[in-house]
Structures are given as structure tokens and as C-alpha cells.
C-alpha positions as CSV (number, residue, x, y, z in Angstrom):
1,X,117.4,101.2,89.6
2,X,115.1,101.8,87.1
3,X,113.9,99.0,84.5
4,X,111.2,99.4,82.0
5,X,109.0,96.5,81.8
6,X,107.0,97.3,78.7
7,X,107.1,100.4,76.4
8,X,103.8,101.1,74.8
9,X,102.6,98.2,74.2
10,X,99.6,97.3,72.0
11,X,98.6,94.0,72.7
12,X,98.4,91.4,75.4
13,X,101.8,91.3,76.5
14,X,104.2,89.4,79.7
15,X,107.5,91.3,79.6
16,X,110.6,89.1,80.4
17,X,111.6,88.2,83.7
18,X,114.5,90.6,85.2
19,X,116.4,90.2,88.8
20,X,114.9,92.4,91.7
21,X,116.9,90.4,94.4
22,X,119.1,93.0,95.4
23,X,116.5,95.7,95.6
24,X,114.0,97.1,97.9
25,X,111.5,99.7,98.0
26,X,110.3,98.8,94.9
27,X,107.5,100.9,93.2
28,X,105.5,100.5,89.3
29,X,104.6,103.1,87.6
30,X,101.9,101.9,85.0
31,X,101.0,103.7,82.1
32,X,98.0,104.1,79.8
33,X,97.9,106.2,76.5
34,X,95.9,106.4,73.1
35,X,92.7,105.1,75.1
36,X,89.5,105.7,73.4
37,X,87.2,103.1,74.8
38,X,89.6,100.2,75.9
39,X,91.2,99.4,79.2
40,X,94.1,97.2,79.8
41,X,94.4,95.3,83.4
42,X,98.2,94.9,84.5
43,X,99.6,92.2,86.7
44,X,103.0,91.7,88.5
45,X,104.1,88.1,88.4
46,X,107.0,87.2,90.8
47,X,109.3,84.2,91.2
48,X,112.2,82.5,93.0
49,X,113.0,80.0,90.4
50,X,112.7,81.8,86.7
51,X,110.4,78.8,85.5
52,X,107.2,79.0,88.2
53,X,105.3,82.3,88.4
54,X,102.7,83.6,90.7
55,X,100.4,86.7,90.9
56,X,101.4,89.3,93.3
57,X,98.9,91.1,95.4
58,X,100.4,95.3,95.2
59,X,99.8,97.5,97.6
60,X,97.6,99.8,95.2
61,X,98.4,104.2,95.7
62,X,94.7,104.6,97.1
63,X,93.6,106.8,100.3
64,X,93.5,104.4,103.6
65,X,90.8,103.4,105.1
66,X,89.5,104.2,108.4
67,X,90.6,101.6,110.0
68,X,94.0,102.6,108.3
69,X,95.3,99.4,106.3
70,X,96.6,99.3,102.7
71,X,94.2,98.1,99.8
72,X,96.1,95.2,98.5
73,X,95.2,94.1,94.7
74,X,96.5,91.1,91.8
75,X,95.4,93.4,89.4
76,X,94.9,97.2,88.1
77,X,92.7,98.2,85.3
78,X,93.2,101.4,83.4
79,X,90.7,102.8,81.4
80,X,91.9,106.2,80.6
81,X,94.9,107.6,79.3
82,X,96.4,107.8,83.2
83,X,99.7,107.0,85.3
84,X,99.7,105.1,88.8
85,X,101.5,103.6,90.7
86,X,101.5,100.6,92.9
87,X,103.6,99.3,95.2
88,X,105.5,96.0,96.5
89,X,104.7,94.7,99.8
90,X,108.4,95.1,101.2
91,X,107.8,91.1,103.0
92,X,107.8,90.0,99.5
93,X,110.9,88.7,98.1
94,X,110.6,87.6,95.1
95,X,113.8,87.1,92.9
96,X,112.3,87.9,89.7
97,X,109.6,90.0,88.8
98,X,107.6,90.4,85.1
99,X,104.6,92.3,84.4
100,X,101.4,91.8,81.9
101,X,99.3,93.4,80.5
102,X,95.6,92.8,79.0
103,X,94.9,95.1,76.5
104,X,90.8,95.3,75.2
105,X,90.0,97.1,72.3
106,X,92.4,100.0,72.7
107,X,95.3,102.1,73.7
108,X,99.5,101.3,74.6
109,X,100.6,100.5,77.6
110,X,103.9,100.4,79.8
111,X,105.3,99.7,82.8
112,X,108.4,100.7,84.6
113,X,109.9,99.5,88.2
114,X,111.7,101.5,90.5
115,X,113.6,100.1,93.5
116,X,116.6,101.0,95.4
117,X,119.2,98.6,95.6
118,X,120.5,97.2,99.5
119,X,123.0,98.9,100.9
């Protein structure tokens, strides 16, 4: 499955809400263009209910540490014209998920989710 949160967005912006309950491995790609001295900080909002939200710590796409555990983080800033990705924690079920974005001064923005649905 792949969904596209937001498409080159250039503002603040909280896509709508979509179903993730039958998925798993899910993966963002986030997306920064058109930057010349802005940065805009992404979040991933997850729910079980549709109505109440929460921030979702990611599991970001960084090198481990030496004591080998993930870098977990409620938000990523990009302030170049770059693609990352980050990562659901797979104990995290949420049945909907949305993302935002906080755009500065600069620049479009999008997000897209990848998961594979249960088998």
C-alpha cells in the first residue's frame, strides 16, 4: 500500500486521517523541495478513535548507536531540499495515521506511507 499524505505542500498543513489498521511494516518517506533558507518539521499523529490524536515517536533512518538501539523522534526537521525516511515502531497500532507539516519561510513538502497489508 502506498498512500500519499501530502503532495508539495506550501504551508503549515495536517493531511486527513486514512486507515493503517490492516497494515504493517509501515515506512514515510518525507520530502523537501524548493528550499532556499526554510525548513519544515514533520510529525506523524496516530489514533484509535478518528477524533483524539497523539504524536508518535518514529523510529528515525539514522546509524545505531553503540550500545545498538534505535533513535526514536516526534519530529523531523528538513532543511534542504532531501528525502528520508522514518519508520513506525511495529508495537504501535494505531488505526489511523495523519501527518503535518510546519513549513518556515520556504520550500514544498510531502509525505508518503508505505506499509504492507496482513497476510
Amino acid at each position: 500500500m502506498q498512500k500519499v499524505a501530502l503532495n508539495a505542500v506550501a504551508a503549515t498543513t495536517t493531511s486527513d486521517g486514512f486507515s493503517v489498521e490492516n497494515l504493517k511494516e509501515l515506512a514515510i518517506q518525507l520530502i523537501a523541495a524548493d528550499i532556499d533558507s526554510g525548513n519544515g518539521a514533520f510529525e506523524v499523529h496516530g489514533s484509535l478513535d478518528g477524533t483524539n490524536w497523539v504524536t508518535l515517536a518514529v523510529i528515525d533512518n539514522l546509524a545505531t548507536t553503540n550500545s545498538e538501539t534505535l533513535t526514536r523522534v516526534t519530529s523531523k526537521t528538513l532543511s534542504s531540499n532531501t528525502s528520508v525516511m522514518v519508520f513506525l515502531d511495529p508495537f504501535v497500532k494505531p488505526k489511523l495515521l495523519r501527518v503535518k507539516v510546519t513549513r518556515t519561510t520556504d520550500g514544498t513538502y510531502s509525505a508518503i506511507v508505505f506499509g504492507t497489508k496482513h497476510t
